[in-house]
C-alpha positions as CSV (number, residue, x, y, z in Angstrom):
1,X,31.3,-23.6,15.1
2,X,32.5,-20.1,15.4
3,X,31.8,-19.8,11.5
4,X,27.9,-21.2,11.7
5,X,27.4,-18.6,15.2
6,X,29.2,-16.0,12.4
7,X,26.3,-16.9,9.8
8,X,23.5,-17.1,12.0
9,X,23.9,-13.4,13.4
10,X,25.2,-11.7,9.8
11,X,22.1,-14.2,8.3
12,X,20.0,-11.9,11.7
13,X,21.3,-8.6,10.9
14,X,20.5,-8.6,7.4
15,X,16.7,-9.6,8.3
16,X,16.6,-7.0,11.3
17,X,17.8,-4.3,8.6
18,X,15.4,-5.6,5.5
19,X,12.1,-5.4,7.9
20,X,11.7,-2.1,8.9
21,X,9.2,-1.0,11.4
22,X,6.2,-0.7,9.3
23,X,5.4,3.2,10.1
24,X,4.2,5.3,7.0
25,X,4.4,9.1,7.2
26,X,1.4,10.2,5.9
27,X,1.1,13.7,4.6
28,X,-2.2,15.8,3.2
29,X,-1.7,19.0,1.0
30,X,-5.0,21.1,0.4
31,X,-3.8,23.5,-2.2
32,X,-5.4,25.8,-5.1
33,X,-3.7,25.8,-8.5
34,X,-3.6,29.7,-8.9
35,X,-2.7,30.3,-5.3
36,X,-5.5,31.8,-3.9
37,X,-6.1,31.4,-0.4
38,X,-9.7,29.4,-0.8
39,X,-11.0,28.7,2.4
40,X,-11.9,24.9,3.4
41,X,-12.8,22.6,5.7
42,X,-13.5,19.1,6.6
43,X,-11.6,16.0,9.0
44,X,-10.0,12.9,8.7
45,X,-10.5,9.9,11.0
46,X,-7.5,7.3,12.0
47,X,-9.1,3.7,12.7
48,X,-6.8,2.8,14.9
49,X,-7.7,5.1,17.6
50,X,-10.9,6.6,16.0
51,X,-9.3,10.0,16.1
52,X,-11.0,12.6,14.2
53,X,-9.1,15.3,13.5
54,X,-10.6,18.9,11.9
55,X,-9.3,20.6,8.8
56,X,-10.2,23.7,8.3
57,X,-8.6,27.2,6.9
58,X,-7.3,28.5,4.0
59,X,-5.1,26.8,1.4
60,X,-2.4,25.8,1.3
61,X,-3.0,23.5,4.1
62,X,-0.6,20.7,5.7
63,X,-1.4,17.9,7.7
64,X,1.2,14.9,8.9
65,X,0.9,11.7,11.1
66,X,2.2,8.6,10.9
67,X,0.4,5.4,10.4
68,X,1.1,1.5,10.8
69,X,1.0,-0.9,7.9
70,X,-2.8,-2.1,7.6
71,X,-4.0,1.1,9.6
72,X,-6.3,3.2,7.4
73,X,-7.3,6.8,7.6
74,X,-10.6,8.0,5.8
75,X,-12.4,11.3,5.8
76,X,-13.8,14.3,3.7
77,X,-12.6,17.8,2.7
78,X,-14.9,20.9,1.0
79,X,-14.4,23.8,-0.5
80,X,-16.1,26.2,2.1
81,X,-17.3,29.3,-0.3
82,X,-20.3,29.6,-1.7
83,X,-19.5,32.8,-3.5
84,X,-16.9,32.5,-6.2
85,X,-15.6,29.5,-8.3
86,X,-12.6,28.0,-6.8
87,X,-10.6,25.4,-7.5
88,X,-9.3,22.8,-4.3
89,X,-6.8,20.4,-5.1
90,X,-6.1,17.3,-2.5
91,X,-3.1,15.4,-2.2
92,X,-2.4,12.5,0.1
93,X,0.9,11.0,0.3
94,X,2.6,7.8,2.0
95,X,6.2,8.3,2.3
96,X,6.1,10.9,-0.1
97,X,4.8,8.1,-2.5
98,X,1.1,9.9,-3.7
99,X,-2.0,7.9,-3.5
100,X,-4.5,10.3,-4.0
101,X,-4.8,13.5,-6.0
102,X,-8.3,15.1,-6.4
103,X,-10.0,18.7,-7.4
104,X,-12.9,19.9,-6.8
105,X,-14.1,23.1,-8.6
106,X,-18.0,24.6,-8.0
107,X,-18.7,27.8,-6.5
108,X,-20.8,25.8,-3.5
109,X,-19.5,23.4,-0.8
110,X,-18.7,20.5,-2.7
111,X,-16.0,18.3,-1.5
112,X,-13.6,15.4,-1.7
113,X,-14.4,12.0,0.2
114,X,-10.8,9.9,0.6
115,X,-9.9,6.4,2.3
116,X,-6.7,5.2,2.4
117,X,-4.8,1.7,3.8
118,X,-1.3,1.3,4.1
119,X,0.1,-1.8,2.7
């Protein structure tokens, strides 16, 4: 008996430790390749609480939060010069895994549209 109890709550530990909590950190870089400081701007919205949440500056840029598994974050960053060609690079990453790299280079305010879920 006191070897099946054993079993049961090795057999429990193992699963509790496999499962995880299902949180992703979620990071965005807004960089330029030649490190100029371009300035940008733009948001992101989290579903789950239909936070929007400005970006706006000059690169490089940081944002982190943390997201569930099956939450999903979507939103839109530009290139806020009209003057000079620029290049802006986006990056988003999900426990430092990247999903989405994307440039954008026009002398106007062009931008990048992104939508991610975590799976």
């Amino acid at each position: 008996m006191k070897k099946l109890i054993f079993l049961c709550l090795t057999g429990l530990m193992l699963l509790t430790l496999t499962c995880g909590t299902g949180d992703f950190d979620i990071t965005i870089n807004i960089t330029n390749p030649q490190d100029l400081a371009v300035k940008y701007g733009g948001y992101y919205i989290l579903e789950a609480t239909g936070d929007s949440i400005p970006m706006e500056g000059y690169t490089p840029g940081e944002y982190t939060f943390t997201m569930s598994k099956g939450d999903k974050v979507e939103g839109f960053v530009f290139k806020d010069t009209t003057d000079v060609v620029d290049t802006l690079n986006f990056q988003l990453l999900a426990d430092d895994e990247e999903k989405i790299n994307e440039s954008v280079t026009l002398p106007g305010p062009i931008g990048i549209q992104f939508q991610l879920t975590v799976q």
